[in-house]
LOBA-425862 format. One record per residue (C-alpha): residue in one letter; x, y, z; residue number from 1. Coordinates in steps of 0.1 Angstrom, whole numbers, plus 5000, padded with zeros to 4 digits. Layout:
N
  rest     u     v     w   nr
     A     X     Y     Z  NUM
...
This chain:
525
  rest     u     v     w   nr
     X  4952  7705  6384    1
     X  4961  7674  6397    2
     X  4970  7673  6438    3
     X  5007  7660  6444    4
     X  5019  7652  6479    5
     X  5043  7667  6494    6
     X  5050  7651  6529    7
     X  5018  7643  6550    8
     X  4997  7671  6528    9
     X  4981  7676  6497   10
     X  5002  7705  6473   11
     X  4993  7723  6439   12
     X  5016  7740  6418   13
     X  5055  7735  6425   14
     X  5078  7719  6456   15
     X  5083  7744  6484   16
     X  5116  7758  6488   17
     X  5143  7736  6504   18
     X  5148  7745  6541   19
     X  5174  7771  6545   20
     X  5212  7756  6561   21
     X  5228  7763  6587   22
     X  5256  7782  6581   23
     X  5280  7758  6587   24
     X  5295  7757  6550   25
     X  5316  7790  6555   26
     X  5352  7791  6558   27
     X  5366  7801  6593   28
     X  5396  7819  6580   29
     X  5386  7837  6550   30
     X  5343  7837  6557   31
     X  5341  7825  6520   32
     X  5316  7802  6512   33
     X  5323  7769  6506   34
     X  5294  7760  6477   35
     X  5307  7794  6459   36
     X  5340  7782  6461   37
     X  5329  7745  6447   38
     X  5314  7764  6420   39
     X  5340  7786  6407   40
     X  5360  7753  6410   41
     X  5335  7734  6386   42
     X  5336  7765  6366   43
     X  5373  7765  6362   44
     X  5371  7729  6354   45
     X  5348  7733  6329   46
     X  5370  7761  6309   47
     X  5404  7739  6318   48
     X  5387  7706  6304   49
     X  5393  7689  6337   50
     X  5365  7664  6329   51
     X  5354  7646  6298   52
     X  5380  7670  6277   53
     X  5381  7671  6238   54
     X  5402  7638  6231   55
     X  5438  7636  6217   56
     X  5441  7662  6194   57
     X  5459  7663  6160   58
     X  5482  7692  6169   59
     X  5496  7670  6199   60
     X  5494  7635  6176   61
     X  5523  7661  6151   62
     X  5543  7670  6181   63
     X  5544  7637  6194   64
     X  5553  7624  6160   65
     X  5579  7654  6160   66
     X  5596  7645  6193   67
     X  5597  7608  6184   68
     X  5611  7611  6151   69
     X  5639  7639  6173   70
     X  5647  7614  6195   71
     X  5650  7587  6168   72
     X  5674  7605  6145   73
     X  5698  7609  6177   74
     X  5702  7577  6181   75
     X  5716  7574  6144   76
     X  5743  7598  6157   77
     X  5753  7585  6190   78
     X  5745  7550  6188   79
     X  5747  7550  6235   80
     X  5711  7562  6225   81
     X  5689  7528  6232   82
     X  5673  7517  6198   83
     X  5639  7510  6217   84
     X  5628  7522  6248   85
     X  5593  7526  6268   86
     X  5586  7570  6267   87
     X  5562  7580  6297   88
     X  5545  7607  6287   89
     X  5532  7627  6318   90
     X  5505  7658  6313   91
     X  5519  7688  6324   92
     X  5553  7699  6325   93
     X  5581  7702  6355   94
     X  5567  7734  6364   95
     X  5530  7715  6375   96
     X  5542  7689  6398   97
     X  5546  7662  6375   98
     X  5580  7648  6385   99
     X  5600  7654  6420  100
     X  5638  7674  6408  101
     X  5635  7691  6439  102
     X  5647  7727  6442  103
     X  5659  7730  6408  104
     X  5665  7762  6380  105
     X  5632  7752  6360  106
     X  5634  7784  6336  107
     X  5610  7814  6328  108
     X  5583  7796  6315  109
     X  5548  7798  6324  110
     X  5516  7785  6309  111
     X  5496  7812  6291  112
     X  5521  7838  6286  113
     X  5548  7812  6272  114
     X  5530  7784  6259  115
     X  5493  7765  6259  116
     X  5497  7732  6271  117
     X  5529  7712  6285  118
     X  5540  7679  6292  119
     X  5571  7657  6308  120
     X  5587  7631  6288  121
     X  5605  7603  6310  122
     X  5632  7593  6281  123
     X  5656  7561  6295  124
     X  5696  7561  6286  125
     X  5700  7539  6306  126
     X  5683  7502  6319  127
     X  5691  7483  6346  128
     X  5675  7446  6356  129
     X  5676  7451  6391  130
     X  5701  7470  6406  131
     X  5733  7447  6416  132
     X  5762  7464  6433  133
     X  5758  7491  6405  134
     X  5733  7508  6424  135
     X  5740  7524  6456  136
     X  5711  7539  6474  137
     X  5711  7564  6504  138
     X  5698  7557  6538  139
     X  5693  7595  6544  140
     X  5679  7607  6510  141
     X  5660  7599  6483  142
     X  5694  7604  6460  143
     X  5709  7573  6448  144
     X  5748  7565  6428  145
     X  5749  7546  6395  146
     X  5785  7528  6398  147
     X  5795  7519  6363  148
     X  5824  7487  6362  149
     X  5847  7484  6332  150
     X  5823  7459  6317  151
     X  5791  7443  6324  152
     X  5787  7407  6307  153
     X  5811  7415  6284  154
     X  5800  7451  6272  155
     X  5825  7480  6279  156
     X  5800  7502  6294  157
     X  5824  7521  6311  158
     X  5846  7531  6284  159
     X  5812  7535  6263  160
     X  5800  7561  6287  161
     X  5836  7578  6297  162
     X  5826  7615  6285  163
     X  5795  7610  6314  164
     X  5816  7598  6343  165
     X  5818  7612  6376  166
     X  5833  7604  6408  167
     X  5832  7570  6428  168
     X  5802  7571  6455  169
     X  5810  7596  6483  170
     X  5829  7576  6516  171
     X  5829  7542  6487  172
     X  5803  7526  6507  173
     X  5785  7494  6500  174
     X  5754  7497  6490  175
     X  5727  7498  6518  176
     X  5695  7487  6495  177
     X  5693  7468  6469  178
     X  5665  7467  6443  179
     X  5646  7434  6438  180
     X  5647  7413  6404  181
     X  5658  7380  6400  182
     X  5674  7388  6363  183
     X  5710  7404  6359  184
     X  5720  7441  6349  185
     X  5707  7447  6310  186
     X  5733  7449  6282  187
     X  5735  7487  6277  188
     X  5737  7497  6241  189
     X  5774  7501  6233  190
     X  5789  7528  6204  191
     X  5792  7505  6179  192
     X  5794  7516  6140  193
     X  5767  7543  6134  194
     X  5749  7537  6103  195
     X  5753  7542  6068  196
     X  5740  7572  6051  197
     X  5734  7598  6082  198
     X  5702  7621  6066  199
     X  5675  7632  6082  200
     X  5643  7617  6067  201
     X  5611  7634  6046  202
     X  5586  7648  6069  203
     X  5609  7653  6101  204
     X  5626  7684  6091  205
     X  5623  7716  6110  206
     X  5637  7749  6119  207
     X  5649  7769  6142  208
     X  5623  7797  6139  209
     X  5615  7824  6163  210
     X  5587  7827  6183  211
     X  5546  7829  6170  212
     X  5538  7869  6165  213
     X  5514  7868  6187  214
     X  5532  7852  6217  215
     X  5558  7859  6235  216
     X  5585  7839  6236  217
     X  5600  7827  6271  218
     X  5632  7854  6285  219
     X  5666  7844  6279  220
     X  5676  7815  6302  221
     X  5702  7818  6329  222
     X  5737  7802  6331  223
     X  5722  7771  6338  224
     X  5704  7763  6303  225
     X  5714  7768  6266  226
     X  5696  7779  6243  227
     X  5689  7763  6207  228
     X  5685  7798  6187  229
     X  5721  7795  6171  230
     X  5739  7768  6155  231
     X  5744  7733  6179  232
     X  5783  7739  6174  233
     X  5781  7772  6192  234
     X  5751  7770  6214  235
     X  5769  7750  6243  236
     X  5771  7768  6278  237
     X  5805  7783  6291  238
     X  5822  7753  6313  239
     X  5797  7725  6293  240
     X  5805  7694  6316  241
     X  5800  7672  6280  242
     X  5836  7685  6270  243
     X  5852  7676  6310  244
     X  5862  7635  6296  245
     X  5868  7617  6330  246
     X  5909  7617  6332  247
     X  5929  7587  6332  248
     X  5926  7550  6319  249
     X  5894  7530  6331  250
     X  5898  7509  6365  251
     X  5902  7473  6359  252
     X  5872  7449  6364  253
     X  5887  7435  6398  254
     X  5888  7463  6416  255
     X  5865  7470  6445  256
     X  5827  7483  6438  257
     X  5833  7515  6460  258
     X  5862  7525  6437  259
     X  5839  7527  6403  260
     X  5829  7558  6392  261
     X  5796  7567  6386  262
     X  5769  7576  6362  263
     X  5770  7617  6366  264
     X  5734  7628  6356  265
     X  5744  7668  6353  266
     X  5771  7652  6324  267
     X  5742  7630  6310  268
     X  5718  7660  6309  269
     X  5741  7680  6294  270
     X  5751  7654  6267  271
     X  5715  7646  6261  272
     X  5712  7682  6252  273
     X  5739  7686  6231  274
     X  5728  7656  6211  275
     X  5692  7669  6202  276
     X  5711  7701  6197  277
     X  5732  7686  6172  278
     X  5704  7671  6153  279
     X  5682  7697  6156  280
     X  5701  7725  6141  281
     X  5706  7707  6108  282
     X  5671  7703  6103  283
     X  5653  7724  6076  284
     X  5615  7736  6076  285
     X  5587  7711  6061  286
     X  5550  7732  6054  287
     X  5529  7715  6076  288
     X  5553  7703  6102  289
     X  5556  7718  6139  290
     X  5577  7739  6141  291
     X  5609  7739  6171  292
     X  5611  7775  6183  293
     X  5629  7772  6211  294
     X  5648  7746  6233  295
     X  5668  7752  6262  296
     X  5688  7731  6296  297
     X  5675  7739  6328  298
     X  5695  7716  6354  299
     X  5689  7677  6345  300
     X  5666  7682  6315  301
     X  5659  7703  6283  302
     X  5627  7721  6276  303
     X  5615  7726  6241  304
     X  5588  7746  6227  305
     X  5566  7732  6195  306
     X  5545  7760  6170  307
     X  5521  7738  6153  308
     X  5512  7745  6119  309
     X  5479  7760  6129  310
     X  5457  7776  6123  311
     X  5453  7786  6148  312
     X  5488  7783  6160  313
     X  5493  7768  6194  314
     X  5527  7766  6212  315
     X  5533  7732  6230  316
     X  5561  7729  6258  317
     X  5577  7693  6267  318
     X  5604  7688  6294  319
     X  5625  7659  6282  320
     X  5645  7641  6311  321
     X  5671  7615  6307  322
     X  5669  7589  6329  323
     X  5677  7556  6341  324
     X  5649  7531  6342  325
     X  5652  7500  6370  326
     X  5634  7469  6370  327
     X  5629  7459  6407  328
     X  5621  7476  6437  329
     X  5639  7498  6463  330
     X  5640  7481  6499  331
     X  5614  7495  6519  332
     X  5600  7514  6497  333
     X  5558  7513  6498  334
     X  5545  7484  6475  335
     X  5508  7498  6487  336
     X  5484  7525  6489  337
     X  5448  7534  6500  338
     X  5433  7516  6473  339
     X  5459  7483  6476  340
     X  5488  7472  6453  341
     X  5499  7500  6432  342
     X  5504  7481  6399  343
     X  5499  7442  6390  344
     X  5528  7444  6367  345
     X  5570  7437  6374  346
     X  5579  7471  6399  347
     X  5601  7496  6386  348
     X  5611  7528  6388  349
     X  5631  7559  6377  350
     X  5666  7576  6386  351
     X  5662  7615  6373  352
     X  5688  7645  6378  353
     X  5679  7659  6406  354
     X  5677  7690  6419  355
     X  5719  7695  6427  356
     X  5726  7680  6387  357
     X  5731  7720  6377  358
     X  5764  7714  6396  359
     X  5791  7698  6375  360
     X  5802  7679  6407  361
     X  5772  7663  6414  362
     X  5772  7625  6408  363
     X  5739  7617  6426  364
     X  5705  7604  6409  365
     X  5673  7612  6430  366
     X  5646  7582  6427  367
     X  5612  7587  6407  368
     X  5578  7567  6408  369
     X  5565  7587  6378  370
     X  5546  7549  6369  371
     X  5530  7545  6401  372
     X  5521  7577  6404  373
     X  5501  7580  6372  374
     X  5486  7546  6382  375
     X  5473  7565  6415  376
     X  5463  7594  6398  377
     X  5436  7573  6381  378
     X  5422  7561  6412  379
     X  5420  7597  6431  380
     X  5379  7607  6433  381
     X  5373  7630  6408  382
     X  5364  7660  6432  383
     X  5393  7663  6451  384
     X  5411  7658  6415  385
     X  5397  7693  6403  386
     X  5403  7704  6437  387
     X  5436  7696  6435  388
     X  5439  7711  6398  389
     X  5423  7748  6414  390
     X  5452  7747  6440  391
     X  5476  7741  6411  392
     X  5462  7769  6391  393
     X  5460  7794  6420  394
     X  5499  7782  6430  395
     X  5510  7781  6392  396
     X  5515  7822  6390  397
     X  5534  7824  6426  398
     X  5563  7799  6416  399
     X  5569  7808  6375  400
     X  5605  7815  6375  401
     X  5617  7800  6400  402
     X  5636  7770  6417  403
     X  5604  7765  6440  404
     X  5592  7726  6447  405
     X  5556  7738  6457  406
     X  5538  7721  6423  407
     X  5554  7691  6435  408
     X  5547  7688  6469  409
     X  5509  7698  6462  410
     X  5506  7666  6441  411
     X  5523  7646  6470  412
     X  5495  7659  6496  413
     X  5471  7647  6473  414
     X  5481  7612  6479  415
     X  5483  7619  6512  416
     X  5446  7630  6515  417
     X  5433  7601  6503  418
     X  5450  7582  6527  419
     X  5442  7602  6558  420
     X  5403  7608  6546  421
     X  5373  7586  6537  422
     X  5371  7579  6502  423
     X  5329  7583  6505  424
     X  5338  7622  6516  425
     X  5365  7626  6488  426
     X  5342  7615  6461  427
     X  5311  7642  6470  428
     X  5310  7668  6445  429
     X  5303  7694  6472  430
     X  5331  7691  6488  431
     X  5356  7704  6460  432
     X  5356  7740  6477  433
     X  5365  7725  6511  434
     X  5396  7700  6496  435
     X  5406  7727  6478  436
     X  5415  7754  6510  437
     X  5426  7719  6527  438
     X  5452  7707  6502  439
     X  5466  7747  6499  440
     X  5464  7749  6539  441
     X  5486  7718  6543  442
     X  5512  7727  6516  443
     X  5513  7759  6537  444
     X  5527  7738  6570  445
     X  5549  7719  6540  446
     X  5563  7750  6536  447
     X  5567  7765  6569  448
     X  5582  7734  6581  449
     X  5603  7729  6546  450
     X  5596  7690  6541  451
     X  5572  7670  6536  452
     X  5575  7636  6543  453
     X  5583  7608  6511  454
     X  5548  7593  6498  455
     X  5571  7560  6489  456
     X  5600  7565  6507  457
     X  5597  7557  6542  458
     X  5614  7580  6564  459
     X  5630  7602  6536  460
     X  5618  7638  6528  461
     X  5610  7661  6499  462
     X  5625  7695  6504  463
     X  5606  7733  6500  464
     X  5634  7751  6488  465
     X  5650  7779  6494  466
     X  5620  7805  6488  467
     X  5595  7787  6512  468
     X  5593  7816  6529  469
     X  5586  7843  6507  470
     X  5560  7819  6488  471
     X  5543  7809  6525  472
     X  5534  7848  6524  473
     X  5522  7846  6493  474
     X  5498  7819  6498  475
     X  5488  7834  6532  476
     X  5476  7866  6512  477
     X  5461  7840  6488  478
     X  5444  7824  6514  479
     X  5429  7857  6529  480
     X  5401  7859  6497  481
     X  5402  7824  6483  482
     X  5368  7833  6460  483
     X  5386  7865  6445  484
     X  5415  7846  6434  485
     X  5398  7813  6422  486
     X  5376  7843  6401  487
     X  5401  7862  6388  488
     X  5418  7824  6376  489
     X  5384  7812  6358  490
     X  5384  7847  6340  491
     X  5415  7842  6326  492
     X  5411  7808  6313  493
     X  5375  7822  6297  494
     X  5402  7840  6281  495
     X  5425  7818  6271  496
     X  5396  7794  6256  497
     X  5385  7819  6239  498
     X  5418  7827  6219  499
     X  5419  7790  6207  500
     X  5447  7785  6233  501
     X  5439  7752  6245  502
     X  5417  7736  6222  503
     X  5419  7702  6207  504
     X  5450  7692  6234  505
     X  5428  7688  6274  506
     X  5421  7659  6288  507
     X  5441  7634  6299  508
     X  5439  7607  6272  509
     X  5472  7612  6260  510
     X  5492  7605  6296  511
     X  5509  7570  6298  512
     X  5532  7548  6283  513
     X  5545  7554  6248  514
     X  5559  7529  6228  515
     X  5592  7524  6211  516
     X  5604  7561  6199  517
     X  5618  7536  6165  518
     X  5580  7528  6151  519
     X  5558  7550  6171  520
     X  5518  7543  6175  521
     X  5502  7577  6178  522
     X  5472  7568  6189  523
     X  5485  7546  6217  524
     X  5490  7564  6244  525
């Protein structure tokens, strides 16, 4: 046998065993170990297709198809719908962190039990090229006020948008920031004269079935949503704000900024809804076609559930949010991050309902960087990414069901982390099971102090919610066996994988900017 050398000496046969560690990779507070922990994680990541995931599947290219062709035959009946607008599409739904409503009524749903896989769609109503005097911004919040004048270069918005109008901004203040773009305010898309011949088209009819056999369907929803299992005409709420028309004739042009009313977002929600309602219950079934079993209005948004056509049959859950895209950028706000400029392309954000737009009173928008945030997402080390995706997993059974901003906060510390720590120790494999317990222990102070301070917003904070509390206890008991729970969640997505749950529609291919909802491009994503 040939003689390999081994150090200084001379060895047959195989390498000597590595020299045993010192036990420095346990956890203090639970005594689990760290490499079993990073395991378990890999493990979990390996059944969740974390990392290098089946591509888009043709199950998700239908519902997107579906959803486009939805949001396209709205516009035919209420022409305020823009023609063409730029869908984000964001993996996961409200319920996993993907955008900041705050403490909001996010309905019964929960992945598994109620659906497979979800995702948020950003939808815009409403541009603005930079924000003017139309946008008032608080100094105190993240919440901002879309003033609407009687007309803006020449275009009766206000009158356009009456059934959606809410008070003038509380104290009529000025506005304190301003957004920054050298263009004016966008022509919004005025009424108009809706199109000849109103008929849904081949191929984009569905029903209103009931839920797949073998899956039960999401509990009723509370006073706060509506749900789409009767007729449009009789499936709005009691007290829908859509019917509350603001009273008396429109302000004229001249009068002062603070006096205009504003864009309500909990009246724009709830006209959003009533609209896909509307179209949605006269569609009729097509073989082969997804199939809409379920849509409801949870505070500033309205969650559907798609059956595709199997087999086998998978149910698909999108959160659709109106909202008001701005070109520009919020004074002070963070232009930079750990890894430099956060996008090379013109800044802009979001206004979404927040987490108050349940309350017909409420009038004020709450600022969202959904774009940066899925440009930093692609620049987070791929360890503490699955270490972030095991703390959402482990958190995603303690807050189903309620208004809890936990998801949400989690994704904010993980921006946080890799500004406080060295990219070099965030990128080590090893070092999952460590980020992991870290990124759960600080949403833990999050909770017990209830904020967490703005990743773009200077100053400002995000709010834990009311049940802070009663979910700090459950994470401490969590936290107490960390290698049990992580255990008991890879067993249940063996499960899951093995029923055909989630096939065909992981990885994260599909996130991003969509094009035009008018002449969609499936595969661009």
């Amino acid at each position: 046998m040939a003689s390999v050398v081994w150090g200084s000496g001379p060895w047959w046969g195989p390498p000597p065993p590595a020299p045993a560690r010192p036990l420095t990779d346990i956890d203090f507070c639970s005594g689990a170990q760290l490499q079993e922990l990073t395991q378990l994680i890999q493990e979990l990541g390996v059944q969740e297709s974390w990392r290098d995931g089946p591509k888009t599947g043709p199950d998700l290219l239908r519902a997107k198809d579906f959803v486009f062709a939805l949001l396209g035959l709205v516009h035919r009946r209420d022409p305020r719908f823009p023609p063409q607008a730029e869908l984000l599409l964001l993996r996961g739904g409200i319920r996993e962190g993907s955008v900041d409503l705050g403490p909001a009524p996010l309905g019964p749903y929960a992945r598994g039990p109620h659906y497979d896989a979800g995702f948020t769609l950003l939808v815009p109503v409403f541009s603005l090229e930079g924000a003017g005097q139309e946008l008032h911004l608080d100094t105190e919040s993240s919440s901002a006020w879309l003033r609407l004048p009687e007309l803006m270069r020449g275009t009766p918005v206000r009158k356009a948008w009456q059934d959606c109008l809410g008070p003038p901004v509380p104290g009529g203040r000025e506005p304190v920031h301003r957004a920054e773009s050298e263009h004016g305010p966008r022509d919004p898309q005025s009424p108009g004269d809706r199109p000849p011949g109103d008929v849904t088209e081949p191929g984009l009819h569905v029903s209103l079935g009931k839920s797949p056999s073998d899956r039960p369907g999401p509990e009723s929803p509370g006073p706060d949503a509506a749900d789409l299992g009767v007729p449009a005409s009789a499936s709005k709420p009691n007290g829908d704000v859509t019917e509350a028309a603001a009273d008396g004739p429109a302000a004229p042009p001249s009068e002062a900024p603070g006096a205009w009313p504003t864009l309500c977002p909990a009246k724009v929600a709830a006209w959003f809804f009533a609209a896909l309602a509307e179209v949605a219950g006269s569609l009729v079934p097509v073989p082969g076609a997804p199939l809409l079993v379920h849509a409801a209005r949870h505070a500033g948004f309205t969650t559907i559930l798609l059956a595709t056509p199997g087999p086998p049959r998978r149910l698909l859950l999108f959160d659709l949010i109106p909202v008001v895209s701005v070109n520009g950028w919020p004074e002070g706000a963070r232009s930079h991050s750990w890894a430099g400029p956060l996008a090379s392309e013109a800044p802009s954000f979001y206004l979404v309902p927040g987490g108050g737009a349940e309350r017909p009173g409420a009038s004020g928008w709450q600022l969202c960087f959904a774009r940066q945030e899925l440009a930093l997402k692609a620049l987070v080390p791929a360890p503490l990414l699955q270490a972030h995706a095991a703390a959402q997993a482990l958190l995603r059974p303690l807050v189903a069901g309620t208004r809890a901003a936990a998801p949400y906060l989690l994704r904010t510390l993980l921006y946080w982390a890799c500004e406080r720590l060295p990219a070099l120790y965030l990128a080590r494999p090893e070092n999952a099971g460590a980020c992991c317990l870290g990124l759960l222990d600080q949403l833990s102070r999050a909770l017990e102090a209830g904020t967490l301070p703005h990743y773009f917003l200077s100053g400002r904070k995000l709010w834990a919610g009311d049940r802070a509390a009663a979910l700090l206890a459950a994470l401490a008991r969590l936290r107490a066996d960390p290698a049990r729970a992580l255990g008991a969640t890879v067993e249940e997505a063996k499960t899951a994988r093995k029923g055909g749950g989630l096939a065909g529609v992981g990885g994260g291919a599909h996130e991003g900017l969509l094009p035009a909802w008018k002449a969609p491009h499936v595969g661009d994503t």
